[in-house]
C-alpha positions as CSV (number, residue, x, y, z in Angstrom):
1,X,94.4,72.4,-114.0
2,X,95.3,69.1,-113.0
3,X,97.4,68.2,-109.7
4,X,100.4,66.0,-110.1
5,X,102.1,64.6,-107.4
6,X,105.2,61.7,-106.7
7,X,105.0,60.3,-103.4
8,X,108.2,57.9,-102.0
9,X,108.9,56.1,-99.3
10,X,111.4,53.5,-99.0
11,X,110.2,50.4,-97.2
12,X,111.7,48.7,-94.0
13,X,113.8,45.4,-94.8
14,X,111.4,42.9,-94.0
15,X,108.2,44.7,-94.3
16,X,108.7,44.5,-98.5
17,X,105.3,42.0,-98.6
18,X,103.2,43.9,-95.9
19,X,104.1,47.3,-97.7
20,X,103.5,45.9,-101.1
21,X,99.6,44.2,-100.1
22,X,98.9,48.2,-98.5
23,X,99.4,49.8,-101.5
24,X,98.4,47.7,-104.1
25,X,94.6,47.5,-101.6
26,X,95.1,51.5,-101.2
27,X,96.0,52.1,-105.3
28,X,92.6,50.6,-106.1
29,X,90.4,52.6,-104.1
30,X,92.0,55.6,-104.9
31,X,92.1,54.5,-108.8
32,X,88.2,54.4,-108.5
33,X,87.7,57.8,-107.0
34,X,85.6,60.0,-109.3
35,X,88.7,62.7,-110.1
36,X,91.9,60.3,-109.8
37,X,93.1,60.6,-113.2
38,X,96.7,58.4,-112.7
39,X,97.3,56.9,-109.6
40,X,100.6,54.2,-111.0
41,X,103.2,52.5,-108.1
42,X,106.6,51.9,-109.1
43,X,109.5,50.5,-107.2
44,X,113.0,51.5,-108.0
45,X,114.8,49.0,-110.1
46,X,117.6,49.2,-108.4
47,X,116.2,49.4,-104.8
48,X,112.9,47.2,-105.0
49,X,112.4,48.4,-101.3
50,X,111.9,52.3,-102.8
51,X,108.6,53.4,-103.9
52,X,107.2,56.3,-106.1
53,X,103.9,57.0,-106.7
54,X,103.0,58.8,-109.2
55,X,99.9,60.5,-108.7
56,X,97.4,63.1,-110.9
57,X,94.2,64.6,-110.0
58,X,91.4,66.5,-111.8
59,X,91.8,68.9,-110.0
60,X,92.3,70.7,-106.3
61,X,88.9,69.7,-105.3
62,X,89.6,66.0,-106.2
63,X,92.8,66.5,-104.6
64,X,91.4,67.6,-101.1
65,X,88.2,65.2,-101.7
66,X,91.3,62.3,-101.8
67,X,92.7,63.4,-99.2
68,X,89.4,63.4,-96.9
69,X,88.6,59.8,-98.2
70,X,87.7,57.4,-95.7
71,X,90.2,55.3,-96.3
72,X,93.1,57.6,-96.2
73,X,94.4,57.7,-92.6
74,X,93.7,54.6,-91.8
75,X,96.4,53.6,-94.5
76,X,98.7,56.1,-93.7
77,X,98.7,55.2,-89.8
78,X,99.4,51.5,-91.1
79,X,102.3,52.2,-93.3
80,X,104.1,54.5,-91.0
81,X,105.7,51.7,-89.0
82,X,106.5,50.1,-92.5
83,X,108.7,52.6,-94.1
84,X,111.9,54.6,-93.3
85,X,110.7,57.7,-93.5
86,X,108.2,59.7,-90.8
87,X,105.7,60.0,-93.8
88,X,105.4,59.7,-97.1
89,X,108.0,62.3,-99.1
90,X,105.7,64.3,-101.3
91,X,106.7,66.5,-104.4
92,X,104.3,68.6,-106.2
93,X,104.8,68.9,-110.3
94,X,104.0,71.5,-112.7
95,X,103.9,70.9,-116.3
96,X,106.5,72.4,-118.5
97,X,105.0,74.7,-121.4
């Protein structure tokens, strides 16, 4: 069964360019891991400053294999001081039936 995620985090005002270089260097490694099967950045139209990732996996294992990538923490430590939030706000989905 797949894993499907949205991630958000609002950006600080003036960090909108620092935040947006981050994720669109993170989105590609992550979109070339061998069980990412969506890995698609949005802002919110009507605050450009609010992100939502939407995020699936093959499955748990590719999950936990993302989340033990290399290049995972060192992203996360450099976007801390970037957003509003502690962390990025995570919310697991299930698919209706």
């Amino acid at each position: 069964m797949n894993k499907t995620l949205l991630a958000e985090f609002t950006a600080r005002e003036g960090t909108e360019n620092e935040v947006a270089r981050l994720i669109r260097d993170y989105a590609q490694k992550v979109r070339e891991e061998d069980g990412n099967l969506a890995f698609d950045v949005y802002t919110k139209t009507s605050s450009p400053r609010a992100y939502w990732i939407f995020e699936v996996y093959r499955d748990e294992d590719a999950f936990q294999a993302h989340l033990k990538a290399p290049y995972g923490g060192p992203f996360n430590t450099a976007l801390a001081p970037l957003i509003e939030e502690d962390a990025s706000v995570l919310t697991f989905l299930d698919p209706v039936t």
